[in-house]
C-alpha positions as CSV (number, residue, x, y, z in Angstrom):
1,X,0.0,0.0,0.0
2,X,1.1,3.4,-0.8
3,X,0.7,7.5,-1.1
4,X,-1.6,6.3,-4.5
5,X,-3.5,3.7,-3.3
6,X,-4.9,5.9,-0.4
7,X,-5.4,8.8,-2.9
8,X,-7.1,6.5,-4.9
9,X,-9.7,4.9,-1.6
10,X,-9.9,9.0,-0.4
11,X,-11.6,9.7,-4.1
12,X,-13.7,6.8,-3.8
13,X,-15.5,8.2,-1.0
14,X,-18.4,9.5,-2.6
15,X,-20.0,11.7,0.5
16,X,-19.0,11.9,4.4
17,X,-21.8,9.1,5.0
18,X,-19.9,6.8,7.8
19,X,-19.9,3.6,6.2
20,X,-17.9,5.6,3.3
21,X,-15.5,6.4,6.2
22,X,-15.8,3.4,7.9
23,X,-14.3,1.8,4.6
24,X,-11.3,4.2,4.0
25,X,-10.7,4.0,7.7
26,X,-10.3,0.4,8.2
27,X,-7.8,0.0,5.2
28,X,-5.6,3.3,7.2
29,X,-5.7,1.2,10.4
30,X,-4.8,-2.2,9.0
31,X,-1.8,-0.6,7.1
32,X,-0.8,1.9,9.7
33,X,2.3,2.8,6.7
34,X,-0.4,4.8,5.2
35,X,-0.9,7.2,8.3
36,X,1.6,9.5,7.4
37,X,0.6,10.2,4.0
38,X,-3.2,10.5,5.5
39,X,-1.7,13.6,7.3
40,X,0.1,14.7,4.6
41,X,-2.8,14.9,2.4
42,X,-5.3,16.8,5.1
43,X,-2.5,19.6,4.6
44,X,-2.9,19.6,0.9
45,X,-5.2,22.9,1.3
46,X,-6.0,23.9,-2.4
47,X,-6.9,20.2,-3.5
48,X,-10.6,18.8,-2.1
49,X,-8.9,15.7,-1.6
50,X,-7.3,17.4,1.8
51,X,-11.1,17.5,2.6
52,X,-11.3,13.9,2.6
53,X,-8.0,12.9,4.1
54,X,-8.6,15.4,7.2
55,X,-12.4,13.3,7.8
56,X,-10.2,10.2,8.1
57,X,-7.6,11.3,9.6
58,X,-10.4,12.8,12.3
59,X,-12.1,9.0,12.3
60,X,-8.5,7.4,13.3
61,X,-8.0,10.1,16.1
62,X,-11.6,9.4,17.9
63,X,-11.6,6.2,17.5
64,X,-8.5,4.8,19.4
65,X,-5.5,5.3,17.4
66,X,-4.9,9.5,18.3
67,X,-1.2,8.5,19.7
68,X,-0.7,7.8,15.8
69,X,-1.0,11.7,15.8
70,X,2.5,11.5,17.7
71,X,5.2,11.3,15.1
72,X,3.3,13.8,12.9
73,X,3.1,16.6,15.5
74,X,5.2,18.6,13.7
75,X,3.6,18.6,10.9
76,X,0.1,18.6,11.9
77,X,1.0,21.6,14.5
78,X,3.0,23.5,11.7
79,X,0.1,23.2,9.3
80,X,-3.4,23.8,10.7
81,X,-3.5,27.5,10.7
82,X,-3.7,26.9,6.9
83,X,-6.7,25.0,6.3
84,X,-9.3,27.0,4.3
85,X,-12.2,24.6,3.9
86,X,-14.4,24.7,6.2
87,X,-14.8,20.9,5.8
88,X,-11.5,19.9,6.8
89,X,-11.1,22.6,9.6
90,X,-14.1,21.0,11.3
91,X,-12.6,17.7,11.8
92,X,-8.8,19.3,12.7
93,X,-10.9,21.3,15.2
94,X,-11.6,18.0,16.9
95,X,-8.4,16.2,16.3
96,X,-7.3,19.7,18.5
97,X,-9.8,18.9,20.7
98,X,-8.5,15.1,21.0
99,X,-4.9,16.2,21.9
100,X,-5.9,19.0,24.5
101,X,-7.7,16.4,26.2
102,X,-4.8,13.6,26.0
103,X,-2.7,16.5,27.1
104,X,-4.7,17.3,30.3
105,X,-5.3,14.1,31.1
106,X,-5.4,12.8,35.2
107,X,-4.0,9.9,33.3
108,X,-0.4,9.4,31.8
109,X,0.4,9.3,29.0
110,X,2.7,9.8,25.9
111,X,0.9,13.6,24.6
112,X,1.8,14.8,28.2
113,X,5.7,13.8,27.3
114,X,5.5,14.9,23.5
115,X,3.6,17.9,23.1
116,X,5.8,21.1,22.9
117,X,5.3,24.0,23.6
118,X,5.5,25.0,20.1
119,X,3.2,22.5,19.5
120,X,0.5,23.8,22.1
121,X,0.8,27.8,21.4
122,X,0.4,26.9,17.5
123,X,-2.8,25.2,18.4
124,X,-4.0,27.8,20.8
125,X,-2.7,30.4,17.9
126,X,-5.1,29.2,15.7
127,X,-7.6,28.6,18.0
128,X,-7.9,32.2,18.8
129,X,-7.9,32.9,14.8
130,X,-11.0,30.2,14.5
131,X,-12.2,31.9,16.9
132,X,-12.3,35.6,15.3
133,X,-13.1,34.6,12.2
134,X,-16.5,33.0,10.6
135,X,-16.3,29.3,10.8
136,X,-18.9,26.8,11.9
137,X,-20.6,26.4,15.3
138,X,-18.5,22.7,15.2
139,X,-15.2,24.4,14.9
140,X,-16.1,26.7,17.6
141,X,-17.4,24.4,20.2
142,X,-14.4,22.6,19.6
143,X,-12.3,25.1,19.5
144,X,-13.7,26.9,22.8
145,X,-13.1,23.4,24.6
146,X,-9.5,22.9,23.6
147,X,-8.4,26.6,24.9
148,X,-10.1,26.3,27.8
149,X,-8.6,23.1,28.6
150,X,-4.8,24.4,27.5
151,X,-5.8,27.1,29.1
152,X,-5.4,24.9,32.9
153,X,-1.6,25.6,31.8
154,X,-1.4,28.2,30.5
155,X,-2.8,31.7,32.6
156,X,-2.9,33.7,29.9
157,X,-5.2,31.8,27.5
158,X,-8.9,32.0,30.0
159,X,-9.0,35.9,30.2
160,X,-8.5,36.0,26.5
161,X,-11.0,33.3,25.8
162,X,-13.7,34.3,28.1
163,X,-13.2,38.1,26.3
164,X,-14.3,36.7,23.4
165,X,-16.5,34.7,24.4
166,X,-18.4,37.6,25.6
167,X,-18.2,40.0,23.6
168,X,-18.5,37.8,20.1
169,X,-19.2,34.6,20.5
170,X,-22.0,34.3,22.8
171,X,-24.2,36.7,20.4
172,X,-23.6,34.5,17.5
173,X,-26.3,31.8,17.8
174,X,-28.0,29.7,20.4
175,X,-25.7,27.0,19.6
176,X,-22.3,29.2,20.0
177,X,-24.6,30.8,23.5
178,X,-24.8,27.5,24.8
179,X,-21.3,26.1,24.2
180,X,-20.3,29.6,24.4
181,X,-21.8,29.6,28.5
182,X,-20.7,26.3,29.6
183,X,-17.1,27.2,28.8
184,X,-17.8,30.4,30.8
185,X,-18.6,28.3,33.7
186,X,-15.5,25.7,33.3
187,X,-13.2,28.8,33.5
188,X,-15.3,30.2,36.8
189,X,-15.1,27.1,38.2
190,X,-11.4,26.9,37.7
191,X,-11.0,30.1,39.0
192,X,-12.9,29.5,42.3
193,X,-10.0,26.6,43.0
């Protein structure tokens, strides 16, 4: 299996229908060699095929494999701030999401040990730009959710986010409202310890 082949499965998938995902998925995790080129191709930001590649490269992380993620760091760090569909910033927004959470985990483990700082501030970098410019209520929820959690490190990152939060988000729609005032009340919490 190689770069082609998994070009080749990624045009195949007619729409974002799971069992279409399911498919590509399945050959990505039982030829792991492909991984890399899965990320490779989510940062390919003026061909639709990036579109694809980032919804499977989302499937793998949420569904058991996101220490694959690991070697790719780098690259995946380096690259996000220049996704331009909104179809493939949705499912980066999670993967974000995914590694904040490993990150700030009670529990050990390897993101704790491998995430830089570089890594982290080029998340929370463009985080904040998600966050001030239009994108979808996903990538905000998301997006909201990962700050606030790099956010436990970093004392800088709640002010900010509940600033916008208030003063933009909140005011966009009842979805963004509601996401919008459960982060606000993670961060008041956290301040109250």
């Amino acid at each position: 299996m190689d770069k082609e082949f998994l070009i080749f499965a990624l045009k195949s998938i007619e729409n974002a229908k799971r069992e279409n995902r399911d498919k590509v998925a399945n050959i990505v995790y039982n030829h792991k060699e492909l991984f890399k080129y899965l990320v490779e191709l989510t940062f390919l930001v003026d061909d639709k095929i990036s579109i694809k590649a980032a919804w499977i490269l989302e499937w793998m992380c949420t569904h058991g494999n996101l220490p694959w993620i690991l070697p790719h760091l780098d690259e995946f760090t380096k690259n996000i701030s220049t996704l331009h569909f909104d179809s493939a910033i949705r499912p980066c927004a999670k993967i974000c999401e995914q590694i904040a959470k490993a990150f700030t985990s009670k529990k050990e483990n390897e993101f704790q040990s491998t995430l830089t700082h570089e890594h982290i501030d080029a998340i929370v970098e463009t985080g904040f730009d998600w966050l001030i410019t239009p994108q979808k209520i996903a990538v905000r929820a998301y997006t909201m959710h990962t700050l606030y959690l790099f956010g436990l490190q970093k004392d800088w990152i709640h002010p900010e986010l509940e600033h916008l939060i208030t003063t933009k988000i909140i005011k966009e729609s009842k979805g963004c409202k509601a996401r919008g005032t459960h982060i606000l009340s993670l961060i008041k919490k956290h301040q109250k310890i």
